[in-house]
Residue, then its C-alpha position, 0 to 999 in steps of 0.5 A: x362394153x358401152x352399147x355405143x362401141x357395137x353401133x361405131x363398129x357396124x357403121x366402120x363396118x358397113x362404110x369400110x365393106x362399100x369402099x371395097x366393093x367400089x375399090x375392088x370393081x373398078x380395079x378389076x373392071x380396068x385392069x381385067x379387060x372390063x370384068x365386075x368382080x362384084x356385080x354378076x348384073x355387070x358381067x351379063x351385061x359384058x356379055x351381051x356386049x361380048x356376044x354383039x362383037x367384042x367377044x374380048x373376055x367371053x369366056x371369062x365372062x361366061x364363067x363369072x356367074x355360075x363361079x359366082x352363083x357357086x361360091x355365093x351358095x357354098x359361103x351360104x351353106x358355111x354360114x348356116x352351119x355355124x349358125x346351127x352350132x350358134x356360132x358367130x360368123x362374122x370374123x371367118x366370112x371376113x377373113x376369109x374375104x381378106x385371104x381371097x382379095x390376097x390371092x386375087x392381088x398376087x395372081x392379078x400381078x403375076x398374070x400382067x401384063x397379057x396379051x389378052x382377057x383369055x390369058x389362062x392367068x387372067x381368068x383365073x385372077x379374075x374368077x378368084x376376085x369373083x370368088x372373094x366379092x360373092x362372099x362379101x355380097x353373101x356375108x352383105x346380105x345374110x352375116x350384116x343384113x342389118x346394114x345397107x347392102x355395099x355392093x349394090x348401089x342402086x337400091x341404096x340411091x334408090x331409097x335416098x330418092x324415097x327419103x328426100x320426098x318422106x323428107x320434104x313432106x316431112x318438111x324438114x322434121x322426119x320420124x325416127x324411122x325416116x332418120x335411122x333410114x337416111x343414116x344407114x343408107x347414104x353413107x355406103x353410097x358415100x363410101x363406095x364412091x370414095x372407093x371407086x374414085x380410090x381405085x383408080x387412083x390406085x390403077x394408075x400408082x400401083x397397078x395390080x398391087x393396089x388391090x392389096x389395100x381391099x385385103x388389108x381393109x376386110x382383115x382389120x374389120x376381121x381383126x375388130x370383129x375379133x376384139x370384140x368377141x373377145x371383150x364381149 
């Protein structure tokens, strides 16, 4: 395999996962009644908010982190696993993430249109989708801990900032550490806006069934993982 192939797939794979991560939040957030699916820091904020007078979706919101926290440490203790028995990881945590975002998409449509967030079919939509985004943020930083985090991107902008200054002292001539570090962090930042941008244009065309391109997206990068198992 040219050495060349693994690098393209790992910048396909980090750009693609950030896009998912922006698609499937907002999608989420505005379809939901205002859940992140991907930031537990969001749903404590709602929460916050929830607890000041909108108590709209308290309940979900409530159970977002310790379903969060749950799955994110049974994803964790899966992955170790396989590594013990030096096993790769890297197809199963996305095909797993494919089928999950799957079942969020039916269960979102089967759930809308409700009356409310406490919908019994909307919370568990929603705490599916929480589901399927703690193992992309596990798989983010355990499975692709070479890649900039795809989720998150507030440490990601922040790094940028720290580059754009080692840049400037640098006067236009950075080392090769400050190059590999620009390279790999703004294209996630670049392809998570994309995204959320993606996401609403997705609310507003296809409502609920939107969310079935974030599934279709993580199993073709399942399916070139796979390929390249294969090959190697």
């Amino acid at each position: 395999m040219s050495p060349q192939r693994p690098v393209r797939l790992a910048g396909v794979t980090g750009m693609s996962m950030a896009f998912v991560g922006g698609y499937v939040d907002v999608i989420g957030f505005v379809l939901l009644f205002g859940l992140f699916v991907a930031h537990a820091t969001g749903n404590i904020v709602m929460l916050g908010v929830g607890l000041a007078g909108d108590a709209s979706g308290l309940a979900t919101k409530l159970l977002a982190l310790p379903v969060f926290i749950a799955t994110a440490a049974a994803a964790y203790a899966l992955i170790r696993w396989r590594h013990a028995k030096g096993q790769p990881c890297e197809v199963l945590v996305l095909g797993l993430q494919a089928v999950l975002l799957l079942a969020f998409m039916l269960l979102t449509a089967r759930a809308l249109p409700a009356a409310g967030a406490n919908a019994p079919g909307v919370m568990l939509a929603g705490l599916v989708g929480v589901v399927a985004m703690a193992v992309q943020n596990v798989a983010a930083r355990v499975v692709f801990a070479h890649l900039a985090p795809t989720t998150m991107m507030t440490g990601n902008v922040t790094q940028i900032a720290i580059d754009i200054v080692d840049l400037a002292v640098a006067r236009g001539r950075p080392d090769e550490a400050l190059k590999a570090r620009i390279r790999k962090t703004w294209p996630p930042v670049l392809a998570f806006a994309l995204g959320a941008m993606g996401g609403a244009l997705g609310v507003l065309f296809a409502g609920p069934w939107s969310l079935g391109l974030g599934g279709v997206v993580v199993a073709i990068l399942a399916a070139l993982h796979a390929l390249r198992g294969e090959r190697s």
